[in-house]
C-alpha positions as CSV (number, residue, x, y, z in Angstrom):
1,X,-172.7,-58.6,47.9
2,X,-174.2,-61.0,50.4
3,X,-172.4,-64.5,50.1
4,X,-175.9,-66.1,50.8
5,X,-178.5,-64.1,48.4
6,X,-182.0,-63.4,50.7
7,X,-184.9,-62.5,49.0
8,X,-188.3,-61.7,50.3
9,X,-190.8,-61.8,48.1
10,X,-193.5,-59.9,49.4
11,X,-197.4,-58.2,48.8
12,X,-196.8,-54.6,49.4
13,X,-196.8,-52.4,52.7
14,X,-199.9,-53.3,54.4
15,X,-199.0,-57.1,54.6
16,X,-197.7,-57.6,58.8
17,X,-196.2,-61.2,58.3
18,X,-194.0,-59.4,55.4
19,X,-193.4,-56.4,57.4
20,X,-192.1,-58.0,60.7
21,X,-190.4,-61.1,58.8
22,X,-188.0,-57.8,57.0
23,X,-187.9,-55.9,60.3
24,X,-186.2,-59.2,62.3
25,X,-183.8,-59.9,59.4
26,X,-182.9,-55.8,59.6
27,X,-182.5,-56.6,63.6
28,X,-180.0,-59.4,62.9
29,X,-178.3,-57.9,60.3
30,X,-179.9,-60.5,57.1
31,X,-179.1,-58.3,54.0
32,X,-182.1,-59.1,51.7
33,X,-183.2,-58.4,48.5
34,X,-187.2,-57.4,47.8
35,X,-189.7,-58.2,45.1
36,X,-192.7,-57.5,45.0
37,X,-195.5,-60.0,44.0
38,X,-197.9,-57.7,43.0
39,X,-196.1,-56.6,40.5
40,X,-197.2,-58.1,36.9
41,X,-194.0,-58.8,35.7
42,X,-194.0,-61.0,38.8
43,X,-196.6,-63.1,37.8
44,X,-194.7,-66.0,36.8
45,X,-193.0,-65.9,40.1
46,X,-196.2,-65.9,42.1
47,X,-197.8,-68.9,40.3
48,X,-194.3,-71.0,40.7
49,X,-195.2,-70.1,44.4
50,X,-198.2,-71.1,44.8
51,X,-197.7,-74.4,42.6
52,X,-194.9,-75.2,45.1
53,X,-198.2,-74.6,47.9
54,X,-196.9,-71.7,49.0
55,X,-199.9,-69.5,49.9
56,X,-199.1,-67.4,52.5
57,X,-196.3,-63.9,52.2
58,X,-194.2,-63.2,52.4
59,X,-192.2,-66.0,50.6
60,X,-188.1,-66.3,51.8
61,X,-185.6,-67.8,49.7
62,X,-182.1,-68.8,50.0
63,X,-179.6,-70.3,47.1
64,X,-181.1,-73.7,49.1
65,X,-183.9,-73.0,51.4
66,X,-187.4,-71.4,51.0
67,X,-190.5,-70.8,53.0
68,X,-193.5,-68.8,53.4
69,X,-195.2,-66.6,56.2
70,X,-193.6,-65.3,59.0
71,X,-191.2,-67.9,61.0
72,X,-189.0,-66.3,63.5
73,X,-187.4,-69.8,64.0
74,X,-186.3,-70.0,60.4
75,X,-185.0,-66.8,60.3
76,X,-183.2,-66.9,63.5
77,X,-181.7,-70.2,62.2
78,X,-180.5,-68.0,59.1
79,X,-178.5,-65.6,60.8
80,X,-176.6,-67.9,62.7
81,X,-175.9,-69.8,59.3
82,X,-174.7,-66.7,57.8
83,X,-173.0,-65.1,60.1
84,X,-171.1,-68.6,61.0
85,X,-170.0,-68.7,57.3
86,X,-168.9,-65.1,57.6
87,X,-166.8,-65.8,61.0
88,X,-165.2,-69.2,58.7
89,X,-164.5,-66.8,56.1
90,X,-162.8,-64.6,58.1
91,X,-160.6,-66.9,59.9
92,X,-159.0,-68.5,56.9
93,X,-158.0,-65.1,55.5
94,X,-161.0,-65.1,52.8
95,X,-163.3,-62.1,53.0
């Protein structure tokens, strides 16, 4: 279990921003979780989404940060976050 839960919310296979926004995380190592908005019991989810204006997929959450689209910056920044808390976590004997 990740200590940061990632989800991706995306719109299937044939959406490129979702695509290569999953590809980078798999690159640096992001575990993720996936949903898929085109599913009807995601429907809810989709319109919180858009209310918020998010409009583009995929849409990236964090237990405090979300955005939409593909941003390479954001995800970059992500890793590093994680992988600093892992590295704290490590040194004080926690796991």
């Amino acid at each position: 279990m990740p200590k940061i839960p990632v989800t991706v919310y995306h719109i299937g296979p044939t959406c490129v921003q979702c695509n290569q926004t999953k590809r980078v995380m798999d690159k640096l190592g992001i575990i993720y979780s996936e949903v898929d908005l085109r599913d009807p019991a995601n429907a809810d989810k989709l319109a919180e989404f858009q209310a918020a204006g998010h409009t583009s997929a995929p849409v990236v959450t964090t237990d405090t940060k979300i955005w939409s689209g593909f941003r390479l910056a954001k995800i970059k920044s992500l890793a590093g976050f994680i992988f600093s808390q892992e590295r704290e976590g490590a040194g004080n004997g926690n796991s």
